[in-house]
C-alpha positions as CSV (number, residue, x, y, z in Angstrom):
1,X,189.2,-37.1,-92.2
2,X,189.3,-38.9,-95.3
3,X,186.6,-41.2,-94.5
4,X,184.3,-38.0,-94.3
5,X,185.7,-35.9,-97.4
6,X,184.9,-37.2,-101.0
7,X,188.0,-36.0,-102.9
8,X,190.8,-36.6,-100.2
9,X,192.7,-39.8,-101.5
10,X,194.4,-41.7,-98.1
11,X,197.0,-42.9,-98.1
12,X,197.8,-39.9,-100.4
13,X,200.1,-40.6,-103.1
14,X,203.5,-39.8,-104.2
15,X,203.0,-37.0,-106.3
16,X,199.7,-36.5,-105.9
17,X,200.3,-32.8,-103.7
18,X,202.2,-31.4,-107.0
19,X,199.7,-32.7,-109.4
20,X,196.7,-30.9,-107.1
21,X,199.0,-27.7,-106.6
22,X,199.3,-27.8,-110.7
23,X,195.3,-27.9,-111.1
24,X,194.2,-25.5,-108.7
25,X,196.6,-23.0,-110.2
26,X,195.4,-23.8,-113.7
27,X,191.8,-23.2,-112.4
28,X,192.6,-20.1,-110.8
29,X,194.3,-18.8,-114.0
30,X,191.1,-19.8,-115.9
31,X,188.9,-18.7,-113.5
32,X,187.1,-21.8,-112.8
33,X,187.9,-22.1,-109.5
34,X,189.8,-20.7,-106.4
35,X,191.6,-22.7,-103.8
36,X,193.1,-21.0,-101.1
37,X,194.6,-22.9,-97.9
38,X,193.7,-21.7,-94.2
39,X,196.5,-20.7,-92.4
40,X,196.2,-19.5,-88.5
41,X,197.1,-15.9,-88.0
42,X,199.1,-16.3,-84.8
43,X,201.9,-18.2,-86.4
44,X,201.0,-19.2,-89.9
45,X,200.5,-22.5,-89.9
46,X,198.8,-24.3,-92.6
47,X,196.1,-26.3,-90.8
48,X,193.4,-26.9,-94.4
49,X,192.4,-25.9,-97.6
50,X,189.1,-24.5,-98.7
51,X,187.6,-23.6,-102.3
52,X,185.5,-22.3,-104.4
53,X,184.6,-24.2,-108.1
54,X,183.4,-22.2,-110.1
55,X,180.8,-22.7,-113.1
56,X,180.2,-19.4,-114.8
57,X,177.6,-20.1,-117.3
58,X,175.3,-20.5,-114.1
59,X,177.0,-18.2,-111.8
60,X,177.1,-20.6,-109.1
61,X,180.1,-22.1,-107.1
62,X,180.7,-25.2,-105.0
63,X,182.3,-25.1,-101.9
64,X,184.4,-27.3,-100.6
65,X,187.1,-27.9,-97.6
66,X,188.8,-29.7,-95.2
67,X,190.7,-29.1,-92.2
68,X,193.8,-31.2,-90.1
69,X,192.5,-33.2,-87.3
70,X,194.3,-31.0,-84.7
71,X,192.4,-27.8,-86.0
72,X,189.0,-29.3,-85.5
73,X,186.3,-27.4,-83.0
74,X,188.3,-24.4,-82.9
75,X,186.2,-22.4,-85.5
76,X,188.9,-22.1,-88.3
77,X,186.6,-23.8,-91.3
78,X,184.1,-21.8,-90.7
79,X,185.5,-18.4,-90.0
80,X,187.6,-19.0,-93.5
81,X,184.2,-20.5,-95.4
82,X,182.2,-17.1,-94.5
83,X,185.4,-15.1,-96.0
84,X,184.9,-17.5,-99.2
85,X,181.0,-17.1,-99.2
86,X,181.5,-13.4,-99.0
87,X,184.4,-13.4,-101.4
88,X,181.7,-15.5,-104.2
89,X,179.0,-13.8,-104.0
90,X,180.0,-10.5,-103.5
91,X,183.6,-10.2,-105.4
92,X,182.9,-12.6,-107.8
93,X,179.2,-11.9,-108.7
94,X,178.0,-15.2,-108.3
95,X,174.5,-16.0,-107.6
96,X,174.6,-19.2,-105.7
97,X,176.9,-21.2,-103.9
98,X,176.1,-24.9,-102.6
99,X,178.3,-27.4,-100.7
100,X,177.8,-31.2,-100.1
101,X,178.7,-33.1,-96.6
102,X,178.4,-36.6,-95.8
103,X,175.7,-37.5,-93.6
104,X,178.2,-39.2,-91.1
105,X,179.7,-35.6,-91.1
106,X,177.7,-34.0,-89.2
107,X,180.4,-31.2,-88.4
108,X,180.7,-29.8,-91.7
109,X,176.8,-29.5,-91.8
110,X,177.5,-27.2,-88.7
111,X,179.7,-24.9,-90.6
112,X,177.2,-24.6,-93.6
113,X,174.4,-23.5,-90.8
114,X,177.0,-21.5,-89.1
115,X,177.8,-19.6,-92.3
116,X,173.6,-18.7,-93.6
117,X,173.6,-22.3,-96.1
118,X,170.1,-23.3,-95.6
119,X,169.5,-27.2,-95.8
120,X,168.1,-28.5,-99.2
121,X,167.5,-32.3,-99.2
122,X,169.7,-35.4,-98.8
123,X,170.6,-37.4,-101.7
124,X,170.4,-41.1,-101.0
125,X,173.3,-43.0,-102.5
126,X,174.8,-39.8,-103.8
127,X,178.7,-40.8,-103.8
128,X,180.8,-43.9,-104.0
129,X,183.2,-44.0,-101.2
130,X,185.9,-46.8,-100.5
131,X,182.9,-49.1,-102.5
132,X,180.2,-47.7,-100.1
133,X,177.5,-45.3,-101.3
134,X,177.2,-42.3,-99.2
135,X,174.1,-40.2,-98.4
136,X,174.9,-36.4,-98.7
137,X,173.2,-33.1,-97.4
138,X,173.0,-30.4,-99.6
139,X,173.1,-27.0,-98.3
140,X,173.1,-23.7,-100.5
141,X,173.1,-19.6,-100.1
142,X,172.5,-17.3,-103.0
143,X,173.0,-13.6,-103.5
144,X,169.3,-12.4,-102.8
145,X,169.1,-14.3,-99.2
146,X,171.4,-11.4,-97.6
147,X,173.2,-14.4,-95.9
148,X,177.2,-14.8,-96.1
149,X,178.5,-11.5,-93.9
């Protein structure tokens, strides 16, 4: 997973959990952004995270996630990332939400289709990864398109 996610770290640091548990608390408390982990209903077990990051001025919201290797194919991401589309743009007003994927991830592509994101372009050298640039895919939904339920 974490040659296919841009914000991961591996190997994660000591210390590094607390300090992300801190920030996504602060920016839920501000209102800048919601992070919320998936956990599977049958016996609540934490298999990813997934969240929203807000910018208000624009009323738009980037999506992000990522889910344990174990939990992959099984429909999990995008099951939660519809709940989190619907929960943006229809609880929390926003307008648009986008989300980025690296080319050589083609899954998470599938769950933006999967969800109503409608592909935008592919910027070419978008990200530095482990001193590679990476080529991502930009897919977006907003309000007016009916998509997200």
């Amino acid at each position: 997973m974490p040659k296919t996610t841009l914000h991961v770290p591996h190997p994660y640091p000591d210390g590094a959990a607390e300090t992300w548990i801190e920030r996504v608390q602060t920016s839920a408390a501000d209102g800048r952004g919601y992070t919320l982990a998936i956990i599977r209903r049958s016996d609540d077990v934490f298999m990813g995270a997934i969240s929203l990051g807000i910018a208000e001025a624009h009323r738009r919201a980037e999506l992000g996630y990522w889910i344990g290797k174990p939990y992959w194919g099984q429909g999990y991401t995008t099951e939660a990332a519809r709940r989190v589309i619907e929960f943006g743009l229809y609880e929390l007003n926003l307008h648009r939400i986008f989300a980025f994927a690296m080319t050589k991830n083609p899954a998470s592509s599938r769950v933006m289709q999967k969800i109503g994101m409608s592909y935008e372009g592919t910027l070419a050298h978008h990200a530095l990864k482990w001193g590679e640039y990476e080529d991502l895919v930009v897919y977006g939904v907003m309000k007016s398109d009916g998509d997200g339920k």
